[in-house]
TORBATOR-354788 format. One line per 3 residues: number of its first residue (from 1); for each residue x, y, z of N, C-alpha, C, O. Coordinates in nm, 4 decimals, m for minus. Each point is the difference from the previous one (the first is absolute). Layout:
TORBATOR-354788
NUM = X Y Z X Y Z X Y Z X Y Z  ...
END
This chain:
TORBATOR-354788
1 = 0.0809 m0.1198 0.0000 m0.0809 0.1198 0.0000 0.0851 0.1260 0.0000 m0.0522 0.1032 m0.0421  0.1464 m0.1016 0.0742 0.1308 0.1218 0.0222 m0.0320 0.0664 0.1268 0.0698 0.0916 0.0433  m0.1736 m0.1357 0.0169 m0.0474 0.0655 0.1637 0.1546 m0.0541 0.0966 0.0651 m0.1044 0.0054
4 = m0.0592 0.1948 0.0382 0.1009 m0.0302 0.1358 m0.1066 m0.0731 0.1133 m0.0846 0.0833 0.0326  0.0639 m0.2186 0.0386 m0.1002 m0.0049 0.1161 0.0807 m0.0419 0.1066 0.1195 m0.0283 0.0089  m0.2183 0.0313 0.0742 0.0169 m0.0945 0.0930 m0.1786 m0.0298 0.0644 m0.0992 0.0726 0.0047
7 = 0.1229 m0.1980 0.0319 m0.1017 m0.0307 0.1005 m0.0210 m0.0658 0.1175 0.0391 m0.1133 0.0280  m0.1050 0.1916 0.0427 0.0434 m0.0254 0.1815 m0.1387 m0.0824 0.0272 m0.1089 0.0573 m0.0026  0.1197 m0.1653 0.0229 m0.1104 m0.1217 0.0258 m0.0066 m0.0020 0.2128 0.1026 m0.0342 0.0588
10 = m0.1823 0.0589 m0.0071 m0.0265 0.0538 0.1455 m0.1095 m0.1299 0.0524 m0.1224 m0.0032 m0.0127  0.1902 m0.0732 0.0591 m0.0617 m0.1324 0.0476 m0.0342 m0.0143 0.1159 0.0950 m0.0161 0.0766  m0.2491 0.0151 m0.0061 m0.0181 0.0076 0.1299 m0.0485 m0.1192 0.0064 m0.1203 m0.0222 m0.0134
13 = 0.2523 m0.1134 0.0452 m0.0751 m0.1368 0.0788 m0.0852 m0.0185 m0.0702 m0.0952 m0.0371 0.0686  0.0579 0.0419 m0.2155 m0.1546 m0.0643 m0.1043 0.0525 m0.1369 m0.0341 0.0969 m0.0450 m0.0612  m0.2166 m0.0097 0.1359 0.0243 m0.1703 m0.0330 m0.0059 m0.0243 m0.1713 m0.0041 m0.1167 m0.0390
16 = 0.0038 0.2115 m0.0468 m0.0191 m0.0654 m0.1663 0.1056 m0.0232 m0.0268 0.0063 m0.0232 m0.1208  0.1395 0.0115 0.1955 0.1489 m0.0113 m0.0832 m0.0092 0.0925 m0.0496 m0.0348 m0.0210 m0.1162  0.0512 0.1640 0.1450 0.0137 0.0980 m0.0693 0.1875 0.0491 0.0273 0.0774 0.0540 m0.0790
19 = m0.0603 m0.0900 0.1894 0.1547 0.0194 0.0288 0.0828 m0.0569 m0.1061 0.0796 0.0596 m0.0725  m0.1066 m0.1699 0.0740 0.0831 m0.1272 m0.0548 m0.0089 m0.0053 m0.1643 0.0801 m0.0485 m0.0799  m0.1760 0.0995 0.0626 m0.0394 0.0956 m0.2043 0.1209 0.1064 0.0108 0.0949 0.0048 m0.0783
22 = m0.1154 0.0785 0.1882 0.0778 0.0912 m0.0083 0.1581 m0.0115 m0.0121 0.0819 0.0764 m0.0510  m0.0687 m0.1897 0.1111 0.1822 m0.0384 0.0494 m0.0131 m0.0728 m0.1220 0.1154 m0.0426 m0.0052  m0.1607 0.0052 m0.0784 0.0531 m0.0578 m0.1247 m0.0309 0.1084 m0.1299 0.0666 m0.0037 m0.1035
25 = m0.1417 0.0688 0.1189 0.0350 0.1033 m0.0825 0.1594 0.0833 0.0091 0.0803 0.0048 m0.0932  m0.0656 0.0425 0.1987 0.1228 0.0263 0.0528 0.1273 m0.0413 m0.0286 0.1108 0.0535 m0.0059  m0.1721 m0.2014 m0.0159 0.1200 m0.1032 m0.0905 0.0495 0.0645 m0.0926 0.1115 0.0495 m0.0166
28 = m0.2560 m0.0553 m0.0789 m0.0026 0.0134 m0.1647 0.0267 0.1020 m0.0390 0.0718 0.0050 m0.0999  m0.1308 0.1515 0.1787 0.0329 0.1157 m0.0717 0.1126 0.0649 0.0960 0.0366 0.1080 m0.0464  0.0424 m0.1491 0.1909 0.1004 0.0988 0.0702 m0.1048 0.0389 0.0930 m0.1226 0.0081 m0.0087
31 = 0.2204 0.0167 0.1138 m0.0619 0.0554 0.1130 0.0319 0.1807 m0.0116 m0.0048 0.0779 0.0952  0.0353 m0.0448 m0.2305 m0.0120 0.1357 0.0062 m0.0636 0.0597 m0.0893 0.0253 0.1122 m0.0439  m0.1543 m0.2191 m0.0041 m0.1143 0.0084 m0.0802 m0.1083 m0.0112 0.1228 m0.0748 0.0918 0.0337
34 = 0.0815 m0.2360 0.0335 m0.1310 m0.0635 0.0847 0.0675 0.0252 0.1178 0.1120 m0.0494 0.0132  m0.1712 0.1345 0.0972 0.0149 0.0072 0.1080 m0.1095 m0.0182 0.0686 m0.0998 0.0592 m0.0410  0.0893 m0.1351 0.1488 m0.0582 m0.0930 0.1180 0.0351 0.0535 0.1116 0.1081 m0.0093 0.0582
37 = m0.2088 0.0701 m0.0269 m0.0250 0.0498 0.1321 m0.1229 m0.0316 0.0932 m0.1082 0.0575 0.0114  0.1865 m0.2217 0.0822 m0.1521 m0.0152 0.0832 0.0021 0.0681 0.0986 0.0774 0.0868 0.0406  m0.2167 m0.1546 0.0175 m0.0002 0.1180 0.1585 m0.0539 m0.1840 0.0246 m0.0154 m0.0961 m0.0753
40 = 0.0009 0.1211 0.2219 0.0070 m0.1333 0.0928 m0.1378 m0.0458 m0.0273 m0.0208 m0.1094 m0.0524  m0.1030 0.2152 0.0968 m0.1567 m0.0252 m0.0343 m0.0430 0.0999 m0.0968 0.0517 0.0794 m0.0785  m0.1718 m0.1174 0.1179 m0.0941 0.0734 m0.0674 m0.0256 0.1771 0.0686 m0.0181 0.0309 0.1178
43 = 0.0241 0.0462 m0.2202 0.0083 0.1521 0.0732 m0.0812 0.0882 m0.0719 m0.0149 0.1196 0.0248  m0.0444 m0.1928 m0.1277 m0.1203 0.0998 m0.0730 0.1049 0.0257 m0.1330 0.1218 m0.0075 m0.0166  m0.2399 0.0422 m0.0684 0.0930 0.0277 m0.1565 0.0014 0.1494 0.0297 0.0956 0.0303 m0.0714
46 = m0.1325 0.0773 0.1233 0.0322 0.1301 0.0278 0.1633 0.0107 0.0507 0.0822 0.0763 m0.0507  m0.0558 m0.1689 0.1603 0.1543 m0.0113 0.0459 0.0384 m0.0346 m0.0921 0.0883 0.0767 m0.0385  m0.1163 m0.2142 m0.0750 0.0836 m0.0302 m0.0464 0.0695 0.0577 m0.1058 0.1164 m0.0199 m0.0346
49 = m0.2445 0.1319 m0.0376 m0.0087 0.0501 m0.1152 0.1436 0.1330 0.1146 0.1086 0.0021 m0.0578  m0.1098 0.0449 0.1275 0.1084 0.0716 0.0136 0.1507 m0.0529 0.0395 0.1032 0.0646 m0.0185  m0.1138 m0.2204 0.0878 0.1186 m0.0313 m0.0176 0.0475 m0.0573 m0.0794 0.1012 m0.0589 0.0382
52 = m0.1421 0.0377 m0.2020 0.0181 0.0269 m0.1185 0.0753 0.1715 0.0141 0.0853 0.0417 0.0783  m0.1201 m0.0096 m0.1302 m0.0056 0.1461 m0.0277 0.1098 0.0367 0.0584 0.0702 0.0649 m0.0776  m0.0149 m0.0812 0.2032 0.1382 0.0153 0.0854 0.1145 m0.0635 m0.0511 0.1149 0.0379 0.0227
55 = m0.1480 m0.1401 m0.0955 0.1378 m0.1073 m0.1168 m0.0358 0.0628 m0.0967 0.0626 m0.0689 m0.0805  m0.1312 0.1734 m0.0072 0.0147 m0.0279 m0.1464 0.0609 0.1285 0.0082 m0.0314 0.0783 0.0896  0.1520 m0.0390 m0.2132 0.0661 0.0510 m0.0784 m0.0118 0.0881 m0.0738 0.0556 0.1081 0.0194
58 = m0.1265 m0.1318 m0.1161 m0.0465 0.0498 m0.0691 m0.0283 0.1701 m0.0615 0.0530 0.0998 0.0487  m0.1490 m0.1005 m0.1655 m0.0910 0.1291 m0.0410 m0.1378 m0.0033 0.0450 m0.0722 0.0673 0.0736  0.0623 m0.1838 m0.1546 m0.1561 m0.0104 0.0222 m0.0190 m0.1651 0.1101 0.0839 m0.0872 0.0227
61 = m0.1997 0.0971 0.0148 m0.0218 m0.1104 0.0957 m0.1363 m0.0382 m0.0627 m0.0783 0.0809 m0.0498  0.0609 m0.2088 0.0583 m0.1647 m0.0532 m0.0216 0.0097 m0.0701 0.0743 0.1084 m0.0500 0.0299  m0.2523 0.0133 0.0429 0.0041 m0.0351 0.1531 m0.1481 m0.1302 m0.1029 m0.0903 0.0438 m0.0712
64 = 0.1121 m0.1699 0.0965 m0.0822 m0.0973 m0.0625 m0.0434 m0.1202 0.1036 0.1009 m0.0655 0.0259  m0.1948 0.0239 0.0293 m0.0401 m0.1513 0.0454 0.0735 m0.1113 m0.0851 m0.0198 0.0080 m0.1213  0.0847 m0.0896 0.1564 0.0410 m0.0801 m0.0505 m0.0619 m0.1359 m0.0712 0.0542 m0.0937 m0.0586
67 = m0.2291 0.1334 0.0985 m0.0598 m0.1569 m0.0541 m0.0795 0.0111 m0.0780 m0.1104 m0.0542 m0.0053  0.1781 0.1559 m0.0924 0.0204 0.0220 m0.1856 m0.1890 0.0865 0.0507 m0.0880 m0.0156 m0.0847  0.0592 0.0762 0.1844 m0.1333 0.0607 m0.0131 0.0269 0.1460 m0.0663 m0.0725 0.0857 m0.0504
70 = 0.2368 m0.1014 0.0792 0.0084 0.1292 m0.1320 0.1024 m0.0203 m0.0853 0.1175 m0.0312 0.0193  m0.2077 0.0636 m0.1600 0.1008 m0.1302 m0.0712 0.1511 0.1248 m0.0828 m0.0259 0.1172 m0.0273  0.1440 m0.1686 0.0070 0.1147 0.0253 0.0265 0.0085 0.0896 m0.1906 0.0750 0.0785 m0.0579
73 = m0.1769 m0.1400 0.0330 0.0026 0.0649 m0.2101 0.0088 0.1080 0.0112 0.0623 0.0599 m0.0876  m0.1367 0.0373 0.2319 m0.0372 0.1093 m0.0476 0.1380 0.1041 0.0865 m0.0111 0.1211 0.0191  0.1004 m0.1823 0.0108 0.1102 0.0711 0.0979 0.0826 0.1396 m0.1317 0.0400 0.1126 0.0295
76 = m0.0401 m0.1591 m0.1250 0.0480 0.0635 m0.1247 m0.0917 0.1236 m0.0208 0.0470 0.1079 m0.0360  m0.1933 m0.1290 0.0624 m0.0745 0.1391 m0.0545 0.0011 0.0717 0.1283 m0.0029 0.1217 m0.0181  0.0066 m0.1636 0.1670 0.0359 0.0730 0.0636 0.1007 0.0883 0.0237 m0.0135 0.1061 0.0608
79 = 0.1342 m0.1563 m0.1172 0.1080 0.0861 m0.0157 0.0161 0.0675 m0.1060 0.0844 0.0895 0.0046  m0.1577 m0.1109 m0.1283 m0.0392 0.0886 m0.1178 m0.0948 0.1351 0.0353 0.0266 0.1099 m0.0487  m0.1323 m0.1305 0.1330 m0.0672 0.1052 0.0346 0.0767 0.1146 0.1256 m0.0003 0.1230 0.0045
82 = 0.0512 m0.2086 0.0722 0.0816 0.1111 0.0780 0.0935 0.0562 m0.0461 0.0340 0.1092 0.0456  0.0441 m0.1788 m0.1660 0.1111 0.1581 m0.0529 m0.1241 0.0324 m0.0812 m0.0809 0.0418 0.0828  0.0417 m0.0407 m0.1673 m0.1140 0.0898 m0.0798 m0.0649 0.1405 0.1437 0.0294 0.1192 0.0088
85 = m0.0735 m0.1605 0.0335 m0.0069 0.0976 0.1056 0.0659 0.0565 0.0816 m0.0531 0.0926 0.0614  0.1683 m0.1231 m0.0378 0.0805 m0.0463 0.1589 m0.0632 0.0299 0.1274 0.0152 0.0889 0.0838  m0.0940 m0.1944 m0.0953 m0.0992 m0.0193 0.0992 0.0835 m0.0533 0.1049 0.0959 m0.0689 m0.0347
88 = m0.1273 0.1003 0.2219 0.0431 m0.0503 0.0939 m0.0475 m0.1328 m0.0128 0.0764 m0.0941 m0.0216  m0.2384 0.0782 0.0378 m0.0465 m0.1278 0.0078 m0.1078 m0.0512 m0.1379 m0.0906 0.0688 m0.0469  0.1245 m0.1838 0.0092 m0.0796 m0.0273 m0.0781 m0.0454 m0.1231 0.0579 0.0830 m0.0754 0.0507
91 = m0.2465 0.0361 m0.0526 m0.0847 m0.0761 0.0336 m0.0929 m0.0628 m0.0905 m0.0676 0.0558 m0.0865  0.0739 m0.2338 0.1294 m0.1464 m0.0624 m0.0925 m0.0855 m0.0361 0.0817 0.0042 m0.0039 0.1229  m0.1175 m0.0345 m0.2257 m0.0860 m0.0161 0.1163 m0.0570 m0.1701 m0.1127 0.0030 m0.0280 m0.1199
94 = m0.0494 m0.0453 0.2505 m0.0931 m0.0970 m0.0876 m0.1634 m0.0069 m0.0231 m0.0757 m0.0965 m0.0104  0.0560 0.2197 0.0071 m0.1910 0.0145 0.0080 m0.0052 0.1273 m0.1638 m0.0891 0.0732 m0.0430  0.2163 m0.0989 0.0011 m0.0282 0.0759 m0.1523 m0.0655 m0.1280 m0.1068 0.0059 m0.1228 0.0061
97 = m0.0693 0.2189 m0.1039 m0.0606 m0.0775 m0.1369 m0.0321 m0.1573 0.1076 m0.0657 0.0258 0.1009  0.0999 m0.1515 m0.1147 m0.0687 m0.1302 m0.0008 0.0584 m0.0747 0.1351 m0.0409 m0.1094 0.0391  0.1878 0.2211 0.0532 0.0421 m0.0653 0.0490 m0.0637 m0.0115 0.1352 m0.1072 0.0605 0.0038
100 = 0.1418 m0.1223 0.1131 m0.0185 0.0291 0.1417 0.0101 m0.1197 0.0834 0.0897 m0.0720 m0.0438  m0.1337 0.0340 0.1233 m0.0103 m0.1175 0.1267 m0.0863 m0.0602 m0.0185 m0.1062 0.0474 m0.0404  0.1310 m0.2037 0.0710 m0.1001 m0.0822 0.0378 0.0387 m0.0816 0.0921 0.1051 m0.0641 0.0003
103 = m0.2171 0.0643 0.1074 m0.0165 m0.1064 0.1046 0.0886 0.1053 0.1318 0.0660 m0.0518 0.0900  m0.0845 0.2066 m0.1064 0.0530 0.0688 0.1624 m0.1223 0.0554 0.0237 m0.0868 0.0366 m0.0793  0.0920 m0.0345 0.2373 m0.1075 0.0589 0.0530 0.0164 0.1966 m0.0289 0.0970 0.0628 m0.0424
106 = m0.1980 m0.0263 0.0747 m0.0341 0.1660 m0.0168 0.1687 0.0688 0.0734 0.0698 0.0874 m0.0513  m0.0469 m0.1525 0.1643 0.1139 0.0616 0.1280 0.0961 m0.0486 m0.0823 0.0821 0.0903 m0.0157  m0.0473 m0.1975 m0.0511 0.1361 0.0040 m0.0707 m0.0337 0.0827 m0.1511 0.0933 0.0653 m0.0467
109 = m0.1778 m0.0667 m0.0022 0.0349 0.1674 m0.1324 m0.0138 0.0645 0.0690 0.1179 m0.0049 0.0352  m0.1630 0.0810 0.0363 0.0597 0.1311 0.0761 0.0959 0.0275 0.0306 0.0373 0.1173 m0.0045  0.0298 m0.2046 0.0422 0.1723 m0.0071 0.0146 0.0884 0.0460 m0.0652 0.1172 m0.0200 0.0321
END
């Protein structure tokens, strides 16, 4: 892609093998591509989404759920629209045109 990245994968104790995806990615692309940063438990994705944010490097940051509920195609138009603007923050949402949730209660879309 000619992008410079990195990506900081923030593992709180999730029983899906999400660590262990991570430590073999790490393999494949360098640990100065994939960086792995667990925490011991569970601390909320608000903590986690900032202790991300405390390892990354970077220009730009995109802050993503990891269980593809936001899917990774669109990381390119996000960073296309923020230099077009040079926008601080650029945001998606999944309740545009056809997209959105199924199966959360009212208290988790509010969220």
């Amino acid at each position: 892609s000619g992008i410079n990245f990195e990506i900081i994968i923030v593992d709180d104790g999730s029983p899906d093998g999400t660590q262990e995806i991570a430590e073999q990615l790490e393999k494949i692309y360098g640990s100065d591509k994939i960086l792995l940063r667990p925490r011991a438990r569970k601390l909320g994705l608000g903590t986690a989404y900032i202790h991300g944010m405390k390892h990354a490097t970077g220009n730009f940051i995109v802050i993503m759920d990891a269980d593809l509920s936001h899917h990774p195609k669109f990381i390119p138009e996000f960073i296309r629209k923020q230099k077009e603007g040079n926008f601080d923050i650029v945001s998606g949402t999944r309740y545009k045109g056809n997209g959105g949730v199924y199966g959360w209660d009212l208290k988790r879309k509010l969220i």
